[in-house]
C-alpha positions as CSV (number, residue, x, y, z in Angstrom):
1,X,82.8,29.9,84.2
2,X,80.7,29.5,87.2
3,X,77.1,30.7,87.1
4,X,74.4,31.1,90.3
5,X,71.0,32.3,89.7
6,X,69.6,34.6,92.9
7,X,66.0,34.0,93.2
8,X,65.8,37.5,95.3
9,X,65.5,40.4,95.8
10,X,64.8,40.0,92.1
11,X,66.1,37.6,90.2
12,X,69.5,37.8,88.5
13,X,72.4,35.5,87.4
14,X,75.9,35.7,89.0
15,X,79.2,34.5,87.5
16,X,82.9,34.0,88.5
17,X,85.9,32.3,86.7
18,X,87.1,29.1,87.5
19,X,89.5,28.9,89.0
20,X,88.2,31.9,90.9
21,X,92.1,33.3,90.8
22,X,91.5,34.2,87.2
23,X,89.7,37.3,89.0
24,X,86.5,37.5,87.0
25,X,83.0,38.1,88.6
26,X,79.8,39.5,86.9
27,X,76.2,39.8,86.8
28,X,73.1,39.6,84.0
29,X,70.6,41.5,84.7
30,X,68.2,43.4,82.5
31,X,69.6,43.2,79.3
32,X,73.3,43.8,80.5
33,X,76.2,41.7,81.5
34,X,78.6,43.8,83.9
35,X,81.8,42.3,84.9
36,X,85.1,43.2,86.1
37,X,88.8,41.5,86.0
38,X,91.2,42.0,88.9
39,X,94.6,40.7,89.1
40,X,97.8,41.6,90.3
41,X,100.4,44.8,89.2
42,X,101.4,44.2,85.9
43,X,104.7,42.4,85.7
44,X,108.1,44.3,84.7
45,X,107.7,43.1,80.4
46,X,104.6,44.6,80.1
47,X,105.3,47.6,82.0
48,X,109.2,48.4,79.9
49,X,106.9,47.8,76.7
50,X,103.8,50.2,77.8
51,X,106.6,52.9,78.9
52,X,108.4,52.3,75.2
53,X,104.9,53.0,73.7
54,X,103.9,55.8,75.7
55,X,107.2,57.8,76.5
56,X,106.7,58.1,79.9
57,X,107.5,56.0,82.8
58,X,104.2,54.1,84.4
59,X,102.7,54.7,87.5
60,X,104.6,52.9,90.8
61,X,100.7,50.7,90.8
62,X,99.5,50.0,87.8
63,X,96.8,47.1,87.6
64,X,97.2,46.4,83.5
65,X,94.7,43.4,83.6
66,X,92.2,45.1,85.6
67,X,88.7,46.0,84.3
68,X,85.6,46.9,84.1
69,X,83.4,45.8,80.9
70,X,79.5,46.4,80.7
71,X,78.1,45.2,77.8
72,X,74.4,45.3,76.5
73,X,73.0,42.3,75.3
74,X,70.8,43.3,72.4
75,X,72.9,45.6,70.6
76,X,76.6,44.9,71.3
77,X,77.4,48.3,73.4
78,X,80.1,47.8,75.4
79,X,81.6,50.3,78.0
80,X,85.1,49.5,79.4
81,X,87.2,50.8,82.0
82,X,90.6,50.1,81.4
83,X,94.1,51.6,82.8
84,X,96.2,51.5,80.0
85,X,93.7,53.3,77.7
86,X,93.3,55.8,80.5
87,X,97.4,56.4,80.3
88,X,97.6,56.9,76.9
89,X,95.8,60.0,77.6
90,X,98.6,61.1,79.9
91,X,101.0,64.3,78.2
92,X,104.1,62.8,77.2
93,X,105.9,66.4,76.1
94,X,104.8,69.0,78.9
95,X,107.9,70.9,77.6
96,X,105.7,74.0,77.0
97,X,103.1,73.5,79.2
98,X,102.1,74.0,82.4
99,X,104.6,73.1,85.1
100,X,103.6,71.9,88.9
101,X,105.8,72.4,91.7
102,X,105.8,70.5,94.7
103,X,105.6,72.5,98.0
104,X,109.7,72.7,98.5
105,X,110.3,73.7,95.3
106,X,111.2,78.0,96.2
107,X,114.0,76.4,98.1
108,X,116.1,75.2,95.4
109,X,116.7,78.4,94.7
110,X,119.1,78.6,97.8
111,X,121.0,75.5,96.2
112,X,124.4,76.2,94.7
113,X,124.4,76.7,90.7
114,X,125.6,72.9,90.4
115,X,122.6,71.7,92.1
116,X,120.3,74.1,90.1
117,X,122.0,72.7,86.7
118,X,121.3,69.2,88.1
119,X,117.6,69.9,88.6
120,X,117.6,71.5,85.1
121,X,118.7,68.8,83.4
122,X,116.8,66.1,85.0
123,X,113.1,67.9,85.5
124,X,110.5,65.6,84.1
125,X,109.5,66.4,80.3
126,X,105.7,64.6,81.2
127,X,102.7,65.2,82.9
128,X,104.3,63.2,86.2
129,X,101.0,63.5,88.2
130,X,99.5,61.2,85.6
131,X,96.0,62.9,84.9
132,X,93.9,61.6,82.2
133,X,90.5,62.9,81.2
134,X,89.8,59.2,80.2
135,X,86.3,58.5,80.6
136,X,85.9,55.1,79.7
137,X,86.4,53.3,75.9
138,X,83.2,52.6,73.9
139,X,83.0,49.3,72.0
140,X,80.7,48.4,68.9
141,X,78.1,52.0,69.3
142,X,75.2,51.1,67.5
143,X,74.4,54.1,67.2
144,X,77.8,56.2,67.4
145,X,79.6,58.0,70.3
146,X,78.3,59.5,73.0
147,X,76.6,62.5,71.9
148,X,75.8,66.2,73.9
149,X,72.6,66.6,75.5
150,X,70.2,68.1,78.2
151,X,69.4,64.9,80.1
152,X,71.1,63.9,83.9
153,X,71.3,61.7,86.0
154,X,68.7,61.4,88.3
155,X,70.9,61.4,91.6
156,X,67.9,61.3,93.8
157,X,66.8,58.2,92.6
158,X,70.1,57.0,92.9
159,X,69.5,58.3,96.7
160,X,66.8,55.7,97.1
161,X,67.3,52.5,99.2
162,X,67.5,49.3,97.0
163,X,68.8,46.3,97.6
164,X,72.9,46.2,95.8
165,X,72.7,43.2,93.4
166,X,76.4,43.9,92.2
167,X,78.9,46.1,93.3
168,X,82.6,46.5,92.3
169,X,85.5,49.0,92.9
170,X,88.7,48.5,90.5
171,X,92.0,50.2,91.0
172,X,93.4,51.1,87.5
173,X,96.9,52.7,88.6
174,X,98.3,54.7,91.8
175,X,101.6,56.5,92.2
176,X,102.7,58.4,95.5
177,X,104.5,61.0,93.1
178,X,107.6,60.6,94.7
179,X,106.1,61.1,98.1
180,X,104.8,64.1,97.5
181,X,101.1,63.2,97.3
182,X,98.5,61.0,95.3
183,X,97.8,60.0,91.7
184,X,94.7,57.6,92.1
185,X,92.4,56.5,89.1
186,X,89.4,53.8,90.2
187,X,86.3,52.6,88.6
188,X,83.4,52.0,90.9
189,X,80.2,50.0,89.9
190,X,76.8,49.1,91.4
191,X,73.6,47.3,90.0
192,X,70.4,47.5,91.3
193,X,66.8,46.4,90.6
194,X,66.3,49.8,88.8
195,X,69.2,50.4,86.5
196,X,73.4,50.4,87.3
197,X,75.5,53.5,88.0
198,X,79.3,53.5,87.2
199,X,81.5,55.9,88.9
200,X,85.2,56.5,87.5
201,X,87.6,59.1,89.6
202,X,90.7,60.6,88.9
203,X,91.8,61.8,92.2
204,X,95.1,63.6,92.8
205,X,96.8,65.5,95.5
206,X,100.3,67.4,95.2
207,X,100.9,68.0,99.2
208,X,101.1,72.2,99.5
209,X,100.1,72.8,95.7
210,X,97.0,71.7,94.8
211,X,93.6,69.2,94.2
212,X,92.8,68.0,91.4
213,X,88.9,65.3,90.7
214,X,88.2,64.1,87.5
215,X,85.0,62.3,87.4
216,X,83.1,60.3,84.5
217,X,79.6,59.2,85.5
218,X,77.4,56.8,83.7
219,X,74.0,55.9,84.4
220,X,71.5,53.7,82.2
221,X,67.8,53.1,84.7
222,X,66.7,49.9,83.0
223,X,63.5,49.6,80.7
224,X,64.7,52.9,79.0
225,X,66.7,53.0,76.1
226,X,69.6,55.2,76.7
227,X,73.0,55.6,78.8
228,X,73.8,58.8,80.2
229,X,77.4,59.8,80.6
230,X,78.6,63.0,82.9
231,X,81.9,64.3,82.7
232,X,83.2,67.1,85.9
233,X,86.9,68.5,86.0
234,X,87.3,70.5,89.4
235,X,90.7,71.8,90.4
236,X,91.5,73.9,94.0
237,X,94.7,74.8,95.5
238,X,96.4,73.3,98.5
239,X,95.3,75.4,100.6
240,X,91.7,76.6,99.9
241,X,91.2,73.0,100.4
242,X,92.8,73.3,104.1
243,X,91.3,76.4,104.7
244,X,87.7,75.7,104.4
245,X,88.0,71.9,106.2
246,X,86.2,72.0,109.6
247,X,87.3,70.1,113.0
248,X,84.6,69.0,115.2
249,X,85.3,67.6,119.3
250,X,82.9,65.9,121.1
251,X,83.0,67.5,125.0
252,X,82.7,63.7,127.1
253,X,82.8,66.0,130.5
């Protein structure tokens, strides 16, 4: 491992594997170490044996090394971000669920009968847009899980300029859902003088059907001595999405 001490803004240590293609890179800074791991897709083995374990087949991206850890010095906390614990969250038997179609789907009912009993018997028994409420895998509580309570995040203080001591964004898995739209799940992080803010997004996008944002915030200002954790689900269709999107022109003459 490679280690450089940066005397300013404020002081903090940086670190990177060696050799640097081992994809590594963190910081320590106030009582944390945050680091993430970024490699290429995961190779065919490991995908047939994550689809074995999982029943369903794996996103066209999926980034299997990739991570994000942050891990508090003192106590052993650890926070991760990783994509195939956010998979295994994925429904595997959507048999009596809720179905989405993609935008052409009315018109297979003008297909013959032997193109209707092709569909039948091939239509996807999983969730295929691959969303997860996965928010993130807690290591060695201290003191337990995550529990419910009345604090936020303070997002105006996040609003506040400060110099970025560390900042990371980590693809976990993509899939272009058979050309029909988005499945995208990323980790973002940044570290400050003040404290470090994690952002983690499900985003997906069925073209003609629907939105769907997953987010998992988590927030810890340093000096203090908890870690706040936020959680949103929002869902729209298609078209209110469309509908309320505004298109400006700039008038040169």
């Amino acid at each position: 491992m490679l280690y450089e001490t940066k005397p300013s803004p404020v002081p903090h240590r940086l670190y990177t594997s060696d050799p640097a293609s081992d994809g590594l890179r963190g910081i320590e800074f106030g009582g944390w170490r945050i680091e993430r791991q970024v490699k290429p897709i995961s190779d065919s083995e490991t995908i047939e044996s994550y689809e074995k374990r999982f029943g369903i087949p794996i996103p066209e991206m999926i980034f299997g090394d990739n991570y994000l850890k942050v891990y508090h010095l003192a106590t052993g906390l650890e926070l991760t971000w990783k994509a195939w614990d956010a998979l295994a969250l994925v429904q595997n038997d959507m048999s009596a669920g809720k179905w989405l179609k993609v935008a052409y789907a009315d018109e297979w009912a003008n297909y013959s009968s032997d193109a209707l009993h092709h569909a039948s018997t091939t239509v996807k028994k999983y969730d295929w847009t691959y969303s997860t409420t996965y928010a993130g895998t807690v290591v060695n509580p201290p003191c337990g899980e995550f529990e419910p309570s009345t604090d936020r995040i303070d997002y105006e203080k996040l609003k506040q300029k400060e110099p970025i001591l560390f900042f990371e964004d980590i693809v976990l898995y993509e899939d272009e859902l058979a050309d029909n739209g988005v499945s995208l799940l990323n980790v973002k992080v940044r570290v400050m003088p003040s404290g470090f803010f994690v952002l983690q997004r499900f985003l997906m996008r069925v073209d003609g059907v629907v939105f769907r944002l997953f987010d998992t915030r988590v927030y810890h200002e340093f000096g203090t001595s908890h870690v706040i954790r936020e959680c949103f689900a929002n869902e729209c269709s298609y078209n209110e999405v469309v509908r309320v999107r505004t298109i400006y022109i700039y008038i040169l003459i």
